[in-house]
C-alpha positions in Angstrom: 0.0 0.0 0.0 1.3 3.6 -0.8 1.7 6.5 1.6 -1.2 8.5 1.7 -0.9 11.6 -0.1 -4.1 13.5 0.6 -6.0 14.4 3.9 -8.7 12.2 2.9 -6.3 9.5 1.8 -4.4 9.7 5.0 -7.9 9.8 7.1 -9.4 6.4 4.4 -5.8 4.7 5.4 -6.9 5.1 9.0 -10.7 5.1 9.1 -12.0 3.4 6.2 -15.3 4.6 5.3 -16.3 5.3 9.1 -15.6 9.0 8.9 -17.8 12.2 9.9 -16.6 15.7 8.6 -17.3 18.3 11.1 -18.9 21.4 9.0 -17.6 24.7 8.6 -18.8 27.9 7.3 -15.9 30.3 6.1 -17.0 31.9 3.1 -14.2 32.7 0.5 -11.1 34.5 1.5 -11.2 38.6 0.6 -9.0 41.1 0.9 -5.5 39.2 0.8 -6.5 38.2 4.4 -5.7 39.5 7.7 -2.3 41.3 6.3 -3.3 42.2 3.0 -0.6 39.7 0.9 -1.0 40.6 -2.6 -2.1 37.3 -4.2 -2.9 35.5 -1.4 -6.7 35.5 -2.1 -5.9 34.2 -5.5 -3.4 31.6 -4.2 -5.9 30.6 -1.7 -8.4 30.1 -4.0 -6.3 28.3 -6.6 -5.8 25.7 -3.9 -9.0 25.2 -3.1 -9.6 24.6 -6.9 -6.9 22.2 -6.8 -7.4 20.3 -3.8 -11.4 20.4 -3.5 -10.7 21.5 -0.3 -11.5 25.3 1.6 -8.4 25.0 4.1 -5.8 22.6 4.7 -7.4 20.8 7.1 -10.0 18.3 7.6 -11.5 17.5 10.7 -13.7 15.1 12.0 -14.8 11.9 13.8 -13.9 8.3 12.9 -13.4 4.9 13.6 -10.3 3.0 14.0 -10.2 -0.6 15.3 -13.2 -0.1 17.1 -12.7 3.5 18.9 -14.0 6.5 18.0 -11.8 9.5 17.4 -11.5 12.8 16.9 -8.8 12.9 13.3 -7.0 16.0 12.2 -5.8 15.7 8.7 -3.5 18.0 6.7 -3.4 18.8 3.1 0.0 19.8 1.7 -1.2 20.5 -1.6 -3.1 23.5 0.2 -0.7 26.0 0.1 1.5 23.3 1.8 -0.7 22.0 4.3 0.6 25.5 6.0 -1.0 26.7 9.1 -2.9 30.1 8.9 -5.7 31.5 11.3 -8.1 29.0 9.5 -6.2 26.1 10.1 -6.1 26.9 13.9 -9.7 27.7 14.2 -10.5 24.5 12.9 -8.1 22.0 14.3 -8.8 24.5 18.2 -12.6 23.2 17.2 -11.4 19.6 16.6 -9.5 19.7 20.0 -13.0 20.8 21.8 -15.5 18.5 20.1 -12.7 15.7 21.6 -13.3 17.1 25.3 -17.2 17.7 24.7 -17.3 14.2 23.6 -14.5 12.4 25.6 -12.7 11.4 22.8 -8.8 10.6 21.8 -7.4 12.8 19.0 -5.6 11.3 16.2 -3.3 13.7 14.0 -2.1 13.1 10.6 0.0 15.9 9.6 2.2 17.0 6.7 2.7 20.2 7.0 5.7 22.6 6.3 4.8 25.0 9.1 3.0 28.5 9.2 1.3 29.8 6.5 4.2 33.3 5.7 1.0 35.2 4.4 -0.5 35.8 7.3 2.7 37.0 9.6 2.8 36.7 13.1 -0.9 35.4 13.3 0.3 32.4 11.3 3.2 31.9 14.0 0.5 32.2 17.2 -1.5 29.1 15.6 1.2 27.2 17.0 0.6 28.5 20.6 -3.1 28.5 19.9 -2.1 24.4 19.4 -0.2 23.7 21.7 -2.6 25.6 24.2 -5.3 23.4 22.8 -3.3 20.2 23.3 -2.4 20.7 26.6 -6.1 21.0 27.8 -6.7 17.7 26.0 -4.2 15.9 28.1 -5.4 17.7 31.3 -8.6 16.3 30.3 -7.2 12.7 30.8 -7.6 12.5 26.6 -4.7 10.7 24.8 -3.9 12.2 21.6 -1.8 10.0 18.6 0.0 11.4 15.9 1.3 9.8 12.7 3.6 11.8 10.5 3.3 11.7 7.0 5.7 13.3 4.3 6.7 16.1 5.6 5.8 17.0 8.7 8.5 20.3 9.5 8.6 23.4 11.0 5.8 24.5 13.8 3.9 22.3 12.9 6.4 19.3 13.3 7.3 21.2 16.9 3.2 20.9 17.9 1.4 18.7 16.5 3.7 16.1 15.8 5.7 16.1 19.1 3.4 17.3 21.4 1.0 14.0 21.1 1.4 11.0 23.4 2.4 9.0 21.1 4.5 9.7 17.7 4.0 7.4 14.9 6.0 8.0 11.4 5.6 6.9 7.8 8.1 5.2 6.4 11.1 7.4 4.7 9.0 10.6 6.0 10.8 14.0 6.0 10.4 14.6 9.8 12.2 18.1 11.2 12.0 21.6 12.7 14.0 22.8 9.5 12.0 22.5 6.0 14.2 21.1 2.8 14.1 25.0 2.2 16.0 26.2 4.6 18.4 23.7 6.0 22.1 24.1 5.6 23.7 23.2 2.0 25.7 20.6 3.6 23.3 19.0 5.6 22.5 15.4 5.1 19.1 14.3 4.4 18.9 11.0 6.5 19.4 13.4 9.3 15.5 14.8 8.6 13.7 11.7 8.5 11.1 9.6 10.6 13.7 6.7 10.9 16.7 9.7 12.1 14.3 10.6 14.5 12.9 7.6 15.4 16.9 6.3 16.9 17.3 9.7 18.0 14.3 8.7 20.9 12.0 11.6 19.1 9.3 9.4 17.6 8.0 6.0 19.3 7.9 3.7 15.9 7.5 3.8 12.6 4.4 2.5 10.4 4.4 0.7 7.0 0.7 2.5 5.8 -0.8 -1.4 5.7 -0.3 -1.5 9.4 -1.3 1.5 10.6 -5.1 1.1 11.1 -4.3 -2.0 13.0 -1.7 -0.1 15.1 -3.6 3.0 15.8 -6.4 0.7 16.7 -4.5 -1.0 19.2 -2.6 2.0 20.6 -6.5 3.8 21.0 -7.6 0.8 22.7 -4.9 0.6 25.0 -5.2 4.4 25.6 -8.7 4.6 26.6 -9.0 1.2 28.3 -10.8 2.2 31.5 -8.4 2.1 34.8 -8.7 -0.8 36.7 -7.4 0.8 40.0 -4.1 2.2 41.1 -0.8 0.4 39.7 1.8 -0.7 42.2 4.9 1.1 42.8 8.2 0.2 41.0 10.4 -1.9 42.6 14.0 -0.1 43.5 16.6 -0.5 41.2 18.5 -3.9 41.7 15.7 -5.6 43.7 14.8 -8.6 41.9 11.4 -8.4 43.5 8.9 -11.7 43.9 8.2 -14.7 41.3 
């Protein structure tokens, strides 16, 4: 099976059928947006044409190995899956239909960061984010992420390692610093889910045929109900009881 290239094909890889799009409303983007970027209303709107899409992300529930989830999927061939006020907005949504309905988040980004048309209100996305994330987990929520090609910049920093638990595509370009930008000597193995995943930064990674059995399993485990405090660790050394 091939990676998934597409927010939908990333969110059929994982979901199947079994998927509800949440509904938003924004109408077309006017005026160059919040800074007033020459083009950017066209760009935007040639991506939409392109991708079908009206941002570049799609949220919604679905099911995966028998658990129902909140998924957050990103579409790189919308002006690079980039993160722009948007993008936040929708994915801050996603985050509080999971607490309202006490359900684990699953992220499937590729992404190349924040979206440079809108400025500085691209960069606090990443804050907003991160802000939503951390009152998922205080909400006893697990959230999953599985990083596709390529997950970089704020949005590798955030969505990627801020989840529980870090999942990555085979050969996926995985790093803060975008292909773009990277020093002219550096070596590409370096930015990859497989550099990451030795360097302790991502917890496996995924051939795409697994990956609804995985995520099904890691979802079950994460929001099996307790059944009552664990015991302490042994000390160190103390070979403990048969």
């Amino acid at each position: 099976m091939s990676d998934p290239t597409t927010a939908r094909e990333a969110i059929a890889l994982v979901a199947g059928d079994d998927f509800t799009e949440f509904p938003f409303a924004e109408g077309p983007l006017t005026g160059d947006g919040p800074l007033g970027w020459p083009g950017y209303s066209a760009a935007h709107a040639r991506a939409s044409a392109r991708t079908g899409e009206t941002e570049s992300v799609v949220c919604g529930t679905g099911g995966i190995g028998g658990v129902r989830a909140v998924l957050i999927s990103f579409e790189f061939g919308f002006l690079g899956g980039s993160l722009g006020e948007r993008t936040g907005a929708r994915a801050a949504a996603a985050h509080a239909q999971a607490r309202a309905r006490r359900l684990p988040v699953v992220v499937l980004p590729a992404t190349g960061g924040s979206r440079m048309h809108e400025g500085m209100r691209a960069l606090l996305q990443l804050q907003l984010l991160a802000g939503e994330s951390a009152l998922t987990r205080a909400a006893g929520l697990p959230q999953v992420a599985v990083l596709r090609d390529p997950t970089t910049g704020g949005g590798w920093a955030t969505l990627g390692a801020g989840s529980d638990v870090v999942l990555g595509l085979p050969g996926a370009q995985v790093g803060f610093a975008g292909s773009r930008v990277r020093p002219p000597d550096a070596d590409p193995a370096a930015y990859t889910a497989e550099a990451q995943l030795a360097h302790g930064h991502i917890d496996a990674i995924v051939a795409p045929d697994a990956l609804r059995d995985t995520l099904g399993r890691w979802l079950s485990l994460l929001t099996r109900p307790a059944e009552g405090p664990a015991a302490p660790p042994r000390a160190l050394g103390d070979p403990g009881t048969p």
